[in-house]
C-alpha distance (Angstrom), angle and dihedral (degrees) to the residues before:
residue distance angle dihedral
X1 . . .
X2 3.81 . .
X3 3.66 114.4 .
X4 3.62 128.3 -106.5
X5 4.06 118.9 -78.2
X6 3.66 108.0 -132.9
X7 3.78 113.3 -144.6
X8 3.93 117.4 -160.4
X9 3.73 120.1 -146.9
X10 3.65 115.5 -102.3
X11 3.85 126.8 -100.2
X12 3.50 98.4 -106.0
X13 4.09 94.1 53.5
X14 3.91 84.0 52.9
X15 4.18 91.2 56.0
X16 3.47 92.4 38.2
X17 3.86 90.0 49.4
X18 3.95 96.0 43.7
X19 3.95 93.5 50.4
X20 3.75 95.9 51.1
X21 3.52 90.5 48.2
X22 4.09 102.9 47.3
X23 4.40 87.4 40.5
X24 4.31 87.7 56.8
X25 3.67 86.8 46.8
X26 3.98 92.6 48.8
X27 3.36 88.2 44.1
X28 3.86 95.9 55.8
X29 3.98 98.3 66.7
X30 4.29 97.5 169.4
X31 3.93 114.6 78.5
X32 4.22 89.0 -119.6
X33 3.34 94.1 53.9
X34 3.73 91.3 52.2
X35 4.11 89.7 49.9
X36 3.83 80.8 49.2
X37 3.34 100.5 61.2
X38 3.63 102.4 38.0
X39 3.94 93.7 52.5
X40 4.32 84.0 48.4
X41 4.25 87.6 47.6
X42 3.69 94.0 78.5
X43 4.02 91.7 64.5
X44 3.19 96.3 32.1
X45 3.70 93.8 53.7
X46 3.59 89.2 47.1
X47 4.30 89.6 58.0
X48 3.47 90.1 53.8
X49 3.77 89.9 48.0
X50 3.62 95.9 103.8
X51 3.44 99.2 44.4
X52 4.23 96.1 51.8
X53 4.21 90.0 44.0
X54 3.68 122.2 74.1
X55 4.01 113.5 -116.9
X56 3.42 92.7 -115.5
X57 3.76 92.9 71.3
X58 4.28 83.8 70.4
X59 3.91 115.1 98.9
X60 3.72 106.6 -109.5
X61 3.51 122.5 -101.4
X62 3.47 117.6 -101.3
X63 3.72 125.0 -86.7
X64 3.90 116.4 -106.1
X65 3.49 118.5 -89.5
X66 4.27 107.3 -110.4
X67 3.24 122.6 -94.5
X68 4.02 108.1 -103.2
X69 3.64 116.8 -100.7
X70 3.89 115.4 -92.4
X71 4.06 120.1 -140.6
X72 3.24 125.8 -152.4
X73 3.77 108.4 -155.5
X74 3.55 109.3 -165.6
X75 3.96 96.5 149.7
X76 3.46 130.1 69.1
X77 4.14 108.7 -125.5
X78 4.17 100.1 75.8
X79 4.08 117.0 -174.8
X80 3.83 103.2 177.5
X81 4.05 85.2 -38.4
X82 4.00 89.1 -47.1
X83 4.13 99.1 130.8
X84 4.13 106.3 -138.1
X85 3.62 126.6 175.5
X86 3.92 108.0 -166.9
X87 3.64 137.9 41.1
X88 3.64 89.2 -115.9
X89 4.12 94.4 52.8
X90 3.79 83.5 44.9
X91 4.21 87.7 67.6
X92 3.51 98.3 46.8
X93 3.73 87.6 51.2
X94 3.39 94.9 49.4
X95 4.17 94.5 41.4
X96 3.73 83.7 51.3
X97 3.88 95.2 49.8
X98 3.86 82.7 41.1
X99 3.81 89.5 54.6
X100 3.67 99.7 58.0
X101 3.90 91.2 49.2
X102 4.02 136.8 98.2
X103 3.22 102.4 -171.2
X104 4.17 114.7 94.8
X105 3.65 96.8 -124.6
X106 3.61 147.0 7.0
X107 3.58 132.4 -131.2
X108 3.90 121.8 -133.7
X109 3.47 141.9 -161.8
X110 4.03 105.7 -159.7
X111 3.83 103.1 -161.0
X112 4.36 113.0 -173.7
X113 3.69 120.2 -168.5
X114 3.65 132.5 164.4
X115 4.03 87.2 -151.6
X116 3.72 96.2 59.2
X117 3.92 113.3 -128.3
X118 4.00 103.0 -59.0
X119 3.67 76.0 77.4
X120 3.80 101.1 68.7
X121 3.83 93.2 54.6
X122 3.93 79.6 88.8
X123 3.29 102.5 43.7
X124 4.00 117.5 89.1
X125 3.78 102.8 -160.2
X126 4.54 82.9 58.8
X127 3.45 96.0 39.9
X128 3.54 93.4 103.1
X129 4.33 100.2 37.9
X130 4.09 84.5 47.9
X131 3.81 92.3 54.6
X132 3.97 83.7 45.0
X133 3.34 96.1 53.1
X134 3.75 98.7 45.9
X135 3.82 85.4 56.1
X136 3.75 92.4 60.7
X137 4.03 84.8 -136.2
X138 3.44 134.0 161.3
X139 3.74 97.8 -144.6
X140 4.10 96.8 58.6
X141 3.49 117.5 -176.6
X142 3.81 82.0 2.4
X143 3.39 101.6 -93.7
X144 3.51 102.2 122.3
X145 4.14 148.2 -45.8
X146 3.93 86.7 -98.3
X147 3.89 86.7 63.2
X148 4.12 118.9 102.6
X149 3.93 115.5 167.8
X150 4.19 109.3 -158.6
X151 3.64 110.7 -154.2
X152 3.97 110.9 -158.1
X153 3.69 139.8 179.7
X154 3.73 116.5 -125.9
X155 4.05 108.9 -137.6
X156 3.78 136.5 150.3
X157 4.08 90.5 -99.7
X158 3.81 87.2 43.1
X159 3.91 112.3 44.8
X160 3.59 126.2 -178.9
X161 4.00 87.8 -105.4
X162 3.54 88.6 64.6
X163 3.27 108.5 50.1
X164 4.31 83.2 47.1
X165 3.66 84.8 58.6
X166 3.82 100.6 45.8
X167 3.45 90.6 58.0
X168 3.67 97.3 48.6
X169 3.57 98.7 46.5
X170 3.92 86.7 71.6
X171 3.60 98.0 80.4
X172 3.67 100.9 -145.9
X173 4.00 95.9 65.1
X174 3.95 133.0 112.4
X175 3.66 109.2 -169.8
X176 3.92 95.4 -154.5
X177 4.08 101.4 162.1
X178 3.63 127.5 40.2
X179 3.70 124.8 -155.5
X180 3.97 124.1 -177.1
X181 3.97 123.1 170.4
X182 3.94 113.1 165.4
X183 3.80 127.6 144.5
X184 3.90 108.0 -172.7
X185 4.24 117.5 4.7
X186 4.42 90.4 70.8
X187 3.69 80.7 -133.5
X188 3.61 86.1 143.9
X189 3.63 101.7 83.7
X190 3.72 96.5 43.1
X191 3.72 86.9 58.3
X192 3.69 102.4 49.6
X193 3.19 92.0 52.3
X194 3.52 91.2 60.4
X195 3.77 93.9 52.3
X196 3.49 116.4 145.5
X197 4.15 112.5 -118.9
X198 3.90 83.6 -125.7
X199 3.90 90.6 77.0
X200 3.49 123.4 123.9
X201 4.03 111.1 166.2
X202 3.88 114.8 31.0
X203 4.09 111.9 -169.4
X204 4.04 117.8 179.9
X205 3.35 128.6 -177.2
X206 4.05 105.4 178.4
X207 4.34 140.8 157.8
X208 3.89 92.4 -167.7
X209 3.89 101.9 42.9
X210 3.41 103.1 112.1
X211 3.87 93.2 170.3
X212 4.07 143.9 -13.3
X213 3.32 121.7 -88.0
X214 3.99 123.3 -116.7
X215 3.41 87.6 -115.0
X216 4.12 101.7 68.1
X217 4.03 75.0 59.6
X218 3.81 91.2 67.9
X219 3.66 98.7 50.7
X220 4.04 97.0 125.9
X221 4.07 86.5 -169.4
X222 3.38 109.6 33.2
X223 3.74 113.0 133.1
X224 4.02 106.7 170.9
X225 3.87 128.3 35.9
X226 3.78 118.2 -175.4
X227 4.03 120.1 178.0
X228 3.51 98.9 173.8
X229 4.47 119.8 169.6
X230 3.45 99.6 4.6
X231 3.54 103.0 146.7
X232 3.95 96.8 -177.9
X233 3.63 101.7 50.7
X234 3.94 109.4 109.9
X235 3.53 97.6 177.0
X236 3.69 157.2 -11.9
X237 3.97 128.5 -99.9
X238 4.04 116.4 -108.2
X239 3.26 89.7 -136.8
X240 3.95 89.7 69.7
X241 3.88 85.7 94.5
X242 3.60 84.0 71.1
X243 4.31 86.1 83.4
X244 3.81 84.5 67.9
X245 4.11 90.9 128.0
X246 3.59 89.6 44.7
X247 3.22 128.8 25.3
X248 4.10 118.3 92.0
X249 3.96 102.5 158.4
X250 3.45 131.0 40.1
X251 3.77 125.7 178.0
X252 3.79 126.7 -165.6
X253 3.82 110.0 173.5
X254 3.94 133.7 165.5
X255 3.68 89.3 0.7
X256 4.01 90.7 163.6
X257 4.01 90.6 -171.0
X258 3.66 108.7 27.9
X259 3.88 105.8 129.4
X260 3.92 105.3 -176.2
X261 3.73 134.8 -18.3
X262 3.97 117.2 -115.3
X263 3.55 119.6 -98.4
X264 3.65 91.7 -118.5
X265 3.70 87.3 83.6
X266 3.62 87.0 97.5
X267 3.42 105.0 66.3
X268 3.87 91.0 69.2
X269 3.45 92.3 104.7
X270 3.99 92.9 171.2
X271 4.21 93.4 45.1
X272 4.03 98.5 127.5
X273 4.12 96.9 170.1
X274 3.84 122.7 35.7
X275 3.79 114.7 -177.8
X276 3.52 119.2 -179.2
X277 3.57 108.2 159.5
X278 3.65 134.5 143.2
X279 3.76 98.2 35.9
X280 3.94 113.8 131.4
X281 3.50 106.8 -171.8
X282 3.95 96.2 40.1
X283 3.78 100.5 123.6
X284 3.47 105.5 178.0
X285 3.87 146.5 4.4
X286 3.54 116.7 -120.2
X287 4.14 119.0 -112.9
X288 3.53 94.5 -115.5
X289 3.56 88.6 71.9
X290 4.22 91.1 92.6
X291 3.96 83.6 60.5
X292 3.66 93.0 78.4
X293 3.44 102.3 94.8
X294 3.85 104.0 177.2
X295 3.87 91.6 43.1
X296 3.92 104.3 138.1
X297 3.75 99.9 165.0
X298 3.53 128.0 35.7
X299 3.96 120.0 179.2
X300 4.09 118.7 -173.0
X301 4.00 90.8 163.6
X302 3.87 119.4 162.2
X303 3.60 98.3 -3.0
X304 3.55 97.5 134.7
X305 3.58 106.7 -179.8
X306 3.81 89.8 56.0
X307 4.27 98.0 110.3
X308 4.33 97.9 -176.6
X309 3.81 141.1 -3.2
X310 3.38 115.1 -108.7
X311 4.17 120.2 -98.2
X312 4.13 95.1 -123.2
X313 4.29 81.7 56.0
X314 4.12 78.3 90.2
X315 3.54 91.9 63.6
X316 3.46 96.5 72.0
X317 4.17 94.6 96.7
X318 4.25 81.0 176.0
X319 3.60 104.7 53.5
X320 3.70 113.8 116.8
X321 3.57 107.1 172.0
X322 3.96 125.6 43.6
X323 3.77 109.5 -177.4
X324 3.81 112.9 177.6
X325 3.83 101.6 156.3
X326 4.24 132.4 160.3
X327 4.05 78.3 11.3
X328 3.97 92.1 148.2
X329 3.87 102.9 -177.7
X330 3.51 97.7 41.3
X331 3.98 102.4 119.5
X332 3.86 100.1 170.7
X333 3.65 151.7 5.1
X334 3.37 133.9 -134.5
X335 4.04 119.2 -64.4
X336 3.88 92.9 -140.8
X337 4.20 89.9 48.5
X338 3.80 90.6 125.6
X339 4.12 87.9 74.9
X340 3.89 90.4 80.7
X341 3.63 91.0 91.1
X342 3.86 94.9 162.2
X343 4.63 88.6 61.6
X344 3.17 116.4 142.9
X345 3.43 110.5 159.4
X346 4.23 126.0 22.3
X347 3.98 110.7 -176.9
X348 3.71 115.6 177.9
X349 3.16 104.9 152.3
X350 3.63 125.1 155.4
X351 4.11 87.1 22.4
X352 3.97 85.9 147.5
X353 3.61 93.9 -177.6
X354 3.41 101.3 36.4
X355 4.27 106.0 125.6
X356 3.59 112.3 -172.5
X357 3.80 138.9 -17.7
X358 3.30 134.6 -120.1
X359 4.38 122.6 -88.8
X360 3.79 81.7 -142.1
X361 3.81 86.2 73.6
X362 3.73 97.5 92.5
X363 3.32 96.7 57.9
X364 3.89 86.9 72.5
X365 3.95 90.2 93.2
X366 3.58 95.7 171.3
X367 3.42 98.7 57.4
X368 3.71 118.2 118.6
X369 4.01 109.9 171.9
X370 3.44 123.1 37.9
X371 4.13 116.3 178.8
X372 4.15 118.1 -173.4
X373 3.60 95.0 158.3
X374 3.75 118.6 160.9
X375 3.89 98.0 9.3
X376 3.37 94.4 152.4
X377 3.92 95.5 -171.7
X378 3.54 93.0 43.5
X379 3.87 105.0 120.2
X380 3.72 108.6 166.0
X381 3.85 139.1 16.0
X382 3.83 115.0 -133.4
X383 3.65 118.1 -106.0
X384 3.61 87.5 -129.1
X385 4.17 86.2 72.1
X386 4.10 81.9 86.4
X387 3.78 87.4 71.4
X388 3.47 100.8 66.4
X389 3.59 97.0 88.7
X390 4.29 98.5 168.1
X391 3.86 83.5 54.0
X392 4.10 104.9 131.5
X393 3.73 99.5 162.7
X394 4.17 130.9 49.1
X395 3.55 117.3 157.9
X396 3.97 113.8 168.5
X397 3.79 93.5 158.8
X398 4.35 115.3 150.3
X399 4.08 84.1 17.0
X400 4.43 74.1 131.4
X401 4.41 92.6 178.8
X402 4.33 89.8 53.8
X403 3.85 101.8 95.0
X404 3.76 104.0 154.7
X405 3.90 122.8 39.6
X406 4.15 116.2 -154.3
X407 3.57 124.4 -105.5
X408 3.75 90.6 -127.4
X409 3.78 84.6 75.9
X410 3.92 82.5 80.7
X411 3.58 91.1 73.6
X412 3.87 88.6 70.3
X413 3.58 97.4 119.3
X414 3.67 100.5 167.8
X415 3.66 98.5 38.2
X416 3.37 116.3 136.9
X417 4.22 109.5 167.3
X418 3.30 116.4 40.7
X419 4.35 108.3 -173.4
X420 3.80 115.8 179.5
X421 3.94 92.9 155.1
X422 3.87 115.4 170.4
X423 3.91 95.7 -6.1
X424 3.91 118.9 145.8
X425 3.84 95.7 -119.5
X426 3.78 123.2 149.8
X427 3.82 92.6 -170.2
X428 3.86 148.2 4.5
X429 3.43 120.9 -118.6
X430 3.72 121.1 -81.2
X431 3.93 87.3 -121.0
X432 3.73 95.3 58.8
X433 3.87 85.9 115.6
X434 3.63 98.9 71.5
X435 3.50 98.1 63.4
X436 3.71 91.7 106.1
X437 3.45 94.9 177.3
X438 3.83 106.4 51.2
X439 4.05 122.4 120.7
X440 3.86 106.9 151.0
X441 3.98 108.5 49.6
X442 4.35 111.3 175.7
X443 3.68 121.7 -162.0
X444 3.39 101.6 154.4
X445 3.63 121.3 160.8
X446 3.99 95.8 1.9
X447 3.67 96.0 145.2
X448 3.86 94.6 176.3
X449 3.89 87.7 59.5
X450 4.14 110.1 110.6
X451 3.34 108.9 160.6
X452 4.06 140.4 23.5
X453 3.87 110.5 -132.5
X454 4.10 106.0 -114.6
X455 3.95 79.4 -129.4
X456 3.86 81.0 79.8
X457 3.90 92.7 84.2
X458 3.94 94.6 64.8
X459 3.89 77.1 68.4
X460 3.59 94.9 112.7
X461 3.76 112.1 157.8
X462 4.17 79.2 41.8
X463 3.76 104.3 138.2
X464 3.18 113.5 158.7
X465 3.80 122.5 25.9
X466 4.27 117.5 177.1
X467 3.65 125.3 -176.7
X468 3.13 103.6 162.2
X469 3.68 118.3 159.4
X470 3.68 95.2 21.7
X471 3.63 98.5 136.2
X472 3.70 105.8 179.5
X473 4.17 94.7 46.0
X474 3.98 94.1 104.1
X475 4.11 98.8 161.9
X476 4.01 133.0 34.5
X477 3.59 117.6 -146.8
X478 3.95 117.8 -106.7
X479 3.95 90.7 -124.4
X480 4.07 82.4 76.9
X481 3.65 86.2 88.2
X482 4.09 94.0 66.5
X483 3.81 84.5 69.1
X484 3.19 90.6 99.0
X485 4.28 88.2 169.0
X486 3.54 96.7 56.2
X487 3.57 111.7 135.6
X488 3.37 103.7 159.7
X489 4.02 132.8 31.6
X490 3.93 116.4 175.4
X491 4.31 116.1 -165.9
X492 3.35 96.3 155.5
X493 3.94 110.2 151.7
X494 3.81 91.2 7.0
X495 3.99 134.6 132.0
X496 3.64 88.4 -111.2
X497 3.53 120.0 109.3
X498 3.89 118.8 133.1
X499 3.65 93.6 57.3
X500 3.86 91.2 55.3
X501 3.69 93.0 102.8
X502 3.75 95.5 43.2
X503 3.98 101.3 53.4
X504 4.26 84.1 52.5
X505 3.90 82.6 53.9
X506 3.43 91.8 44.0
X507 4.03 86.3 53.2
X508 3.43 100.9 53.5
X509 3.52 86.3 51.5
X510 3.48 104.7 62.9
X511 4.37 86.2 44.9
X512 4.25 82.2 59.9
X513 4.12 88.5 49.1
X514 3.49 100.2 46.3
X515 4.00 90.7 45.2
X516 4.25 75.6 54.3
X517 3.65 95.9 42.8
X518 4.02 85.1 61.0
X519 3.58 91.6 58.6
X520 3.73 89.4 43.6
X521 3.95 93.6 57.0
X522 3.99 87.2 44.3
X523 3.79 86.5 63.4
X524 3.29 98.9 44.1
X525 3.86 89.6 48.1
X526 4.04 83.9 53.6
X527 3.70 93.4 51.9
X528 3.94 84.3 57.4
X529 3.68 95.5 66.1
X530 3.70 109.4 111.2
X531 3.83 93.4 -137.3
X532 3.81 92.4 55.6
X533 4.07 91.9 32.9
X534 3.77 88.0 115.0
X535 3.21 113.4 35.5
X536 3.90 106.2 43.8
X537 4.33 104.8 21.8
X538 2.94 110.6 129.1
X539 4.27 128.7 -163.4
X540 3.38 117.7 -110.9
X541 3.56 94.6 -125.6
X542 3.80 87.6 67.9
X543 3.39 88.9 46.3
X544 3.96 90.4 62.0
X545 3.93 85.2 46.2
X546 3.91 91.9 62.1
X547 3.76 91.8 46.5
X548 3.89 101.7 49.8
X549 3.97 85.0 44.6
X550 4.05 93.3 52.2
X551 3.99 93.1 44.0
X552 3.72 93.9 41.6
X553 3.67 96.6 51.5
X554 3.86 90.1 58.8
X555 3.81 102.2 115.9
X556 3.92 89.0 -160.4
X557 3.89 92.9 71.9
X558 3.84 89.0 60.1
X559 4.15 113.0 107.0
């Protein structure tokens, strides 16, 4: 290492530095002064430092980091962005990676497709390992720097098996997530049952599977089972209650022949989401299925052959979510529904045959969104539906038989979104003004609708109010200008055309009250201050006084 260069200030830093120094000691005449200054010189000499100094004397700045290496992935076999092409090349790679590491072992994703990789760019569920893998990093799918996804192709020199055993051979390797996509070499099979106990998240995407192999049963740690667009996969093994300690999600999706699901289902006492959705000829769900006891989700979407929910489905005090959507046979739910106490969120939407629902349903009190959209043979709404007083949510738009909604809907406290698109109503009911609550209010396409209620103005939160399409609506009442929230106000192919002019008045309004409603809350926020507590608080009833006097005395909301 060469030594240092020293670099002496210039000449003209020395004269500048001398004269400053010898005028502040002239200028300091008594001897304390003088003692003064010279014990202060030290730090100030040291802020003038960089000024006297030439910049070159400053250690340079550091050189960029590089640039991180780019991979171009044009194969299909990926190790941490290392291209192999046979099971054999993917052990070496994997000793050598192995070689260079301290950790004891390291955790792999094994992914198999018979497309090669290009074809996970689709795919949602890979997104996130194929963006990993064209990275080349360590940390894939970011869950840590033991983590090493292995993309391989499946082919009839290559089997799933092999691959399996290439990875295992290494020693150091925990196999933790299982991937397998083929359409036509029924490699699938062969390679689940070659799964490694280590397994945690199965995913298979298969033509030729036809059905599971005993060995998925046996997985002591699996957590997550996906069989998603197998097309020739009748059923499912009874021994799948075996995954009892295990198993928490299980995903069944576009399972064109899948008839019924085994009874065994039950016993999978830690199962948290069950999706089943997508399966046509399902007809019915077993008995068992009230035996879940930590079930929190439960999707039965766009199985249309499924005709009713089973009675023990009200057993499950835990379940959150109930989605039965595009379920077109399904007549009925259960009477004793209202034992779900735990509801949150009830979608059957699309039920097309679904008749009536249950009086039981307002005893679901923690329900907050409730769709029945396009129940065609829907006719009337329980009067029960007033009970559910944490309900945000209720769309019943395209439901084309309901023509008259109950009063107990008033009750709605809490409701936020009322939807009642395209429904052959004549009025709303007479309690419409006690939804305290409400901002975003849909009547779109109700052609039957005449009239808005004058109840309608004690709408206060109202925000957004569409009624578009409402073709025989020809006047708005004048109690629409209390809504002082109104944002929004859609009459687009309507009757109305006088008051055109007005509601954009009424509009720009409300923008000049909220810009005063600011200042309002700034007060108010003033008046908090402990200092000023007692001199300038004011009540809040006051408060309200100011704000009805500013609003009213806005000449634009006048007719």
């Amino acid at each position: 290492v060469s030594p240092p260069t020293v670099i002496w200030p210039s000449s003209s830093s020395f004269f500048f530095f001398f004269f400053f120094f010898f005028f502040f000691l002239n200028f300091l005449s008594s001897s304390f002064f003088i003692l003064l200054a010279c014990s202060f010189f030290p730090s100030f000499f040291l802020l003038f430092l960089p000024f006297l100094f030439s910049s070159s004397l400053l250690p340079p700045p550091p050189p960029p980091p590089p640039p991180p290496p780019t991979h171009t992935h044009t194969q299909s076999h990926m190790v941490q962005g290392l291209a192999v092409v046979t099971p054999q090349q993917l052990a070496e790679q994997l000793q050598t990676h192995l070689a260079a590491k301290t950790t004891a072992d390291q955790v792999v994703t094994l992914v198999l497709c018979e497309e090669g990789v290009e074809y996970f760019q689709g795919l949602p569920v890979l997104d996130h390992l194929h963006s990993a893998a064209r990275a080349g990093t360590l940390a894939s799918a970011s869950v840590s720097p033991r983590q090493v996804v292995v993309w391989a192709e499946l082919r009839h020199d290559a089997p799933g098996a092999a691959w399996v055993q290439a990875v295992l051979q290494c020693g150091r390797t925990v196999v933790t997530s299982f991937f397998i996509i083929e359409r036509a070499q029924a490699a699938a099979k062969e390679a689940l049952a070659a799964c490694p106990g280590t397994v945690r998240h199965v995913f298979v995407q298969s033509s030729t599977l036809s059905e599971l192999p005993e060995r998925v049963s046996s997985l002591p740690l699996l957590t997550t089972l996906a069989l998603r667009m197998c097309p020739a996969l009748h059923r499912l093994p009874k021994s799948l209650g075996q995954l009892s300690v295990s198993l928490e999600i299980l995903e069944l999706s576009y399972l064109s022949i899948l008839t019924c699901l085994p009874a065994a289902l039950g016993q999978l006492a830690r199962l948290t989401s069950l999706h089943v959705t997508t399966c046509p000829m399902l007809k019915c769900l077993p008995e068992t299925l009230g035996d879940l006891s930590a079930l929190v989700v439960l999707d039965v979407s766009m199985c249309s052959d499924l005709t009713m929910l089973p009675d023990s489905l009200c057993r499950l005090t835990t379940l959150r979510k109930l989605t039965a959507r595009n379920c077109g046979d399904m007549t009925a739910l259960p009477d004793q529904l209202g034992q779900l106490t735990a509801l949150e969120s009830l979608d059957l939407g699309r039920c097309a045959a679904l008749r009536r629902l249950p009086d039981a349903l307002g005893q679901l009190t923690a329900l907050t969104s409730l769709y029945l959209n396009h129940c065609e043979r829907l006719t009337r709404l329980p009067d029960s539906i007033g009970q559910l007083s944490l309900l945000a949510l209720l769309d019943l738009s395209h439901s084309s038989r309901l023509a008259e909604l109950p009063n107990t809907l008033g009750r709605l406290g809490n409701l936020g979104h009322l939807r009642l698109l395209s429904l052959p109503i004549t009025a709303l009911p007479d309690t419409l003004d006690h939804l305290c609550s409400l901002q975003c209010l849909a009547l779109n396409g109700c052609q039957q609708l005449r009239c808005l209620p004058a109840s309608v103005g004690s709408l206060h939160t109202l925000k957004e109010l569409t009624l578009h399409g409402c073709v025989r609506l020809t006047t708005l009442p004048p109690s629409l200008a209390h809504l002082t929230n109104l944002e929004a106000l859609d009459l687009r192919m309507t009757g109305v055309r006088v008051q055109l002019a007005w509601v954009d008045r009424l509009l720009s309004a409300n923008a000049v009250l909220r810009r005063y409603r600011m200042r309002e809350l700034r007060l108010v926020a003033l008046g908090q201050r402990r200092l000023l507590a007692r001199r300038y608080h004011l009540p809040p009833e006051l408060w309200a006084l100011v704000d009805a006097m500013i609003w009213q005395s806005q000449p634009e909301r006048a007719m």
